[in-house]
C-alpha positions in Angstrom: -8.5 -10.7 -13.8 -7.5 -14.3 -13.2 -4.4 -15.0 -11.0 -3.9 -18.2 -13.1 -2.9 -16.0 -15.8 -1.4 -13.3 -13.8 1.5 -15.4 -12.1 3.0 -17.3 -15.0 3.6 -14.0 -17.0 5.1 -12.6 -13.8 7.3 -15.6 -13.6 8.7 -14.5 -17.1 9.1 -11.3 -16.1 11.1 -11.8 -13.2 13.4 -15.0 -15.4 16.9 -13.6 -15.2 16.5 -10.3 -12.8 14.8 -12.2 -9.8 18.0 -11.1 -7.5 17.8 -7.3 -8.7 13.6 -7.1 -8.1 13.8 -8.9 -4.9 16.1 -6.1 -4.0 13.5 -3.5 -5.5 10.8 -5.1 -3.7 12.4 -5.6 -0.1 13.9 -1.9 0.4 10.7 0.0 1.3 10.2 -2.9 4.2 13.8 -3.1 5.1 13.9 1.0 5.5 10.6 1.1 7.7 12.2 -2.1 10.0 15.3 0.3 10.7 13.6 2.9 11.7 11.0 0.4 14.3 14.7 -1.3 15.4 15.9 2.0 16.2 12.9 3.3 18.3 12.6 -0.5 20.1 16.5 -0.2 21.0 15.9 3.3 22.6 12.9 2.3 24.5 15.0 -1.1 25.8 17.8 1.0 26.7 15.4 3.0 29.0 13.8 0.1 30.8 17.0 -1.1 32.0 19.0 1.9 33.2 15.3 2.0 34.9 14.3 5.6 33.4 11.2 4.5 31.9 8.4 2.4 33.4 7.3 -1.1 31.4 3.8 1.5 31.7 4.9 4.5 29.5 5.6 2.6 26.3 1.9 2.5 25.8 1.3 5.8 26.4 3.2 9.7 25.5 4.6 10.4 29.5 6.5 13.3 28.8 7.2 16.0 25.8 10.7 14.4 25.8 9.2 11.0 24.7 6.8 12.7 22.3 9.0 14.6 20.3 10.8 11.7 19.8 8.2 9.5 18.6 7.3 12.5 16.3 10.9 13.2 15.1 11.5 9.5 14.4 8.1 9.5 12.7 9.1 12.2 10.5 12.1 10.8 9.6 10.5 7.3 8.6 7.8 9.1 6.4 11.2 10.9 4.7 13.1 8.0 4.0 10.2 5.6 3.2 7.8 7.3 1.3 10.7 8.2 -1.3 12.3 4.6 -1.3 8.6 3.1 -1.4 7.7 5.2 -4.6 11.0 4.8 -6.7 10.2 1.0 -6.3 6.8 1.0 -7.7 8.8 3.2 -10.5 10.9 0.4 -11.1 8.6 -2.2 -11.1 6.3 -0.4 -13.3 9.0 0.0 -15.7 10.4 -3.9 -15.2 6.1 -4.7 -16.1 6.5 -2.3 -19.2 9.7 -4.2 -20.1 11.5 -1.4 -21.1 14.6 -1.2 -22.7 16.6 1.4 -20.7 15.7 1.7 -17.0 16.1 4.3 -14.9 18.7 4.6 -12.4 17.0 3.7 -8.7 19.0 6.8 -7.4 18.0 9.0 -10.0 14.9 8.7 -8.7 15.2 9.2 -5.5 17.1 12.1 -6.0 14.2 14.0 -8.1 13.0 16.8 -6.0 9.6 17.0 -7.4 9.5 12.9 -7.0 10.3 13.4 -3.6 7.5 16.3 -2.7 4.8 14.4 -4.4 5.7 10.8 -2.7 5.9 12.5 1.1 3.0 14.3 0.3 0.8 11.3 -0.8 2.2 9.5 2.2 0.9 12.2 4.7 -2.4 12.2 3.3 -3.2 8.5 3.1 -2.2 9.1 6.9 -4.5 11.5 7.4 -7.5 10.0 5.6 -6.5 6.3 7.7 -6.8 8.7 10.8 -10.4 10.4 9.9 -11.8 6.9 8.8 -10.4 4.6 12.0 -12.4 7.6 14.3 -15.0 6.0 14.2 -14.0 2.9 14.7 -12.4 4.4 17.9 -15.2 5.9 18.7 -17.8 3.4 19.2 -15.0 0.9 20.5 -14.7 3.1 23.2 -18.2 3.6 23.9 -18.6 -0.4 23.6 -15.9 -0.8 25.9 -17.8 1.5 28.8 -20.8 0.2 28.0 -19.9 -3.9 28.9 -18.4 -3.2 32.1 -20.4 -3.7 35.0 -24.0 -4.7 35.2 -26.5 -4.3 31.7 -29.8 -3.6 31.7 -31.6 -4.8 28.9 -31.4 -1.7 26.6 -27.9 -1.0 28.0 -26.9 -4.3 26.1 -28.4 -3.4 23.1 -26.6 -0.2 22.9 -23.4 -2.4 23.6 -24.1 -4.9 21.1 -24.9 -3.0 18.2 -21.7 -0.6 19.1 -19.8 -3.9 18.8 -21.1 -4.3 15.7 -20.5 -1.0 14.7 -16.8 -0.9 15.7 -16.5 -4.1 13.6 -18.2 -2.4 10.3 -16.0 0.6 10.8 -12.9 -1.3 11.1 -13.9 -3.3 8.2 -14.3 0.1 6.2 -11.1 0.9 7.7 -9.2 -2.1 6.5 -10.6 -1.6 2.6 -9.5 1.8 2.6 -5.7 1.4 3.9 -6.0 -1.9 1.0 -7.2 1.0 -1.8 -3.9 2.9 -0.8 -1.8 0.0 -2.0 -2.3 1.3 -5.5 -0.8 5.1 -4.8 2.6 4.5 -5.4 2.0 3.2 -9.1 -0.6 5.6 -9.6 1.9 8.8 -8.8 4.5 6.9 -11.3 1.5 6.6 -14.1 0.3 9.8 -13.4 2.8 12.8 -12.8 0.7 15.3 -13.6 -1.7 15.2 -11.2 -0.5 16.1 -7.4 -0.5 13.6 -4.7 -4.0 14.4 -3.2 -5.6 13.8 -6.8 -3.9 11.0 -7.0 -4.8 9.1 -3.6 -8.3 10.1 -4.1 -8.1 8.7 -7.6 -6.5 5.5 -5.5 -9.4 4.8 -3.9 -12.2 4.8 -6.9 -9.5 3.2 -8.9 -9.1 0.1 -6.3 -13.0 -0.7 -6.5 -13.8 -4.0 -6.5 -9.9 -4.8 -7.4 -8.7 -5.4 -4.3 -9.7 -9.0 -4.8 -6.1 -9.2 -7.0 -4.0 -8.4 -3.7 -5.9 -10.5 -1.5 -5.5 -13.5 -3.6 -2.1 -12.7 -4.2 -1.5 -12.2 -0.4 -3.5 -16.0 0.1 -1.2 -17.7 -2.6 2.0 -16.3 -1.1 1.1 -16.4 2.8 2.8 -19.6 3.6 6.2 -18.2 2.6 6.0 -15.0 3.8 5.6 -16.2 7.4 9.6 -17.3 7.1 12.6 -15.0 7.2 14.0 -17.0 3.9 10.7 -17.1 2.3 10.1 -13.9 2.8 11.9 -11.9 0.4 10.6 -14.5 -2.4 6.5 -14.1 -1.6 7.2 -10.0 -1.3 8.9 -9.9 -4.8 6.0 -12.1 -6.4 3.3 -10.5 -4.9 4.7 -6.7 -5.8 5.7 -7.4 -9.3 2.4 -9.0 -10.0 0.6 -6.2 -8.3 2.0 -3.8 -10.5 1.5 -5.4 -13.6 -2.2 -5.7 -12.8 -2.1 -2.0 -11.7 -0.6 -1.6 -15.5 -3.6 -3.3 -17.3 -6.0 -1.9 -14.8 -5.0 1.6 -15.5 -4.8 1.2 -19.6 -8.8 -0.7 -19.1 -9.7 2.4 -17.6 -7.9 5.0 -20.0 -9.6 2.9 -22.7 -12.6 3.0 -21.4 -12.8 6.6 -21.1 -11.4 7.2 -24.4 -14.0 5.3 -26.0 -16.3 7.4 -23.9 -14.6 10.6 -24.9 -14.4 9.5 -28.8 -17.2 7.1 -29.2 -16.3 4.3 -31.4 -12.5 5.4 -32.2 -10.8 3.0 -30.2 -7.9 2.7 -32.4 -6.5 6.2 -30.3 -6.7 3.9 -26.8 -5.8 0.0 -28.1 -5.0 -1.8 -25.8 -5.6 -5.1 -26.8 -4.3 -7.7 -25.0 -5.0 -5.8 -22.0 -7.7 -7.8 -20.1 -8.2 -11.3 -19.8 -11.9 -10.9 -20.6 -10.7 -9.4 -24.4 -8.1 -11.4 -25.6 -6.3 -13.0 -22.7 -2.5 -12.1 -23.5 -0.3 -10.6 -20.5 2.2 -10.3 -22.5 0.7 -7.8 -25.3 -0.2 -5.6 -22.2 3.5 -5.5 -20.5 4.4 -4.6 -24.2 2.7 -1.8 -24.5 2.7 -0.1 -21.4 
């Protein structure tokens, strides 16, 4: 997919509603920031009455200060999983161009909505923790291995668990980006349950993730500014989704024409890909 073709039809998307999908796009972000505000005012509030040591914020010194970290986890995964997922819902409905749109609160309101979007944040969490191990792992062993005096297979053992920690972290980093796709996914796909879904995530983001890290290049410059900001984040999510829309109609197409052979008129989505007939705008269409 080309970005040169991607951002002009998200330009006409967003002609008239910019305000309203900026709004969409910055209330995940704005909900997580509360909850890392509240957390950072507590912990300042203890280093100067002086009951916590500069020390213990880098480390779980008493059950006291874990159970809060876990209860104002919790609370972040409730409130942002939710607010994160009934945005992709709009946007994916703002990329279809719909005529009636669904109410942002009826959304978030949906009990089964709300189950399947905590439960999809929970295991991307857990699946980020199983794949960073081993990045922790041979960090740690790299770490004990460079201090003091090397002999010469000692610093082999260090240098290739250098390089080791960097390939894991690297594996790391392209998984978390394959999760970026979850939230459409669970909008597209209802039927199947949040683990299906996030596994699905990660096959469906092969060799895709190029779209978000071009889109994160062409819109860097703004989103280092507090005014730009809001601006580059609105771009780069409504252009996301619409190439999460054709991506996931390529891909039903493709295994409908597997399924049925030749009878492609069942799963036409022409206009879908730039490589067929090049026209975003047949693709928002007909999602």
């Amino acid at each position: 997919m080309k970005i040169r073709q991607l951002i002009p039809y998200t330009k006409k998307l967003l002609r008239g509603r910019c305000v309203r999908t900026g709004l969409v796009c910055i209330l995940p972000l704005c909900s997580a920031v509360f909850f890392l505000a509240a957390e950072t005012t507590v912990y300042s509030l203890l280093l100067y009455i002086g009951e916590m040591p500069p020390l213990l914020l880098f480390s779980v010194g008493s059950p006291v200060q874990l159970a809060f970290v876990l209860v104002l986890t919790l609370f972040r995964w409730i409130v942002t999983a939710p607010i994160s997922c009934a945005s992709a819902f709009r946007l994916s409905e703002i990329c279809s161009e719909k005529q009636h749109s669904t109410p942002y609160s009826r959304v978030l309101l949906n009990r089964t909505f709300f189950r399947r979007s905590l439960g999809a944040l929970i295991w991307t969490k857990l699946l980020g923790l199983i794949a960073l191990a081993p990045a922790a792992f041979f960090g740690i062993s790299a770490y004990s291995m460079l201090h003091g005096t090397l002999a010469a297979d000692r610093m082999f053992m260090a240098v290739n668990a250098v390089v080791l920690t960097a390939v894991s972290l690297l594996l790391w980093v392209s998984l978390k980006m394959s999760f970026a796709a979850v939230p459409f996914l669970l909008v597209r796909y209802p039927q199947k349950s949040a683990l299906r879904n996030v596994l699905y995530s990660i096959r469906f983001m092969s060799g895709r993730k190029n779209v978000l890290l071009r889109l994160g290049a062409l819109y860097l410059l703004p989103a280092l500014t507090i005014v730009g900001l809001p601006f580059a984040l609105t771009r780069i999510m409504t252009a996301f989704s619409l190439s999460i829309n054709i991506f996931t109609r390529e891909d039903e197409y493709r295994e409908g024409t597997t399924a049925y052979g030749r009878d492609r008129q069942a799963y036409d989505i022409a206009g879908f890909s730039d490589q067929t007939s090049g026209r975003f705008k047949a693709s928002a269409h007909k999602a």
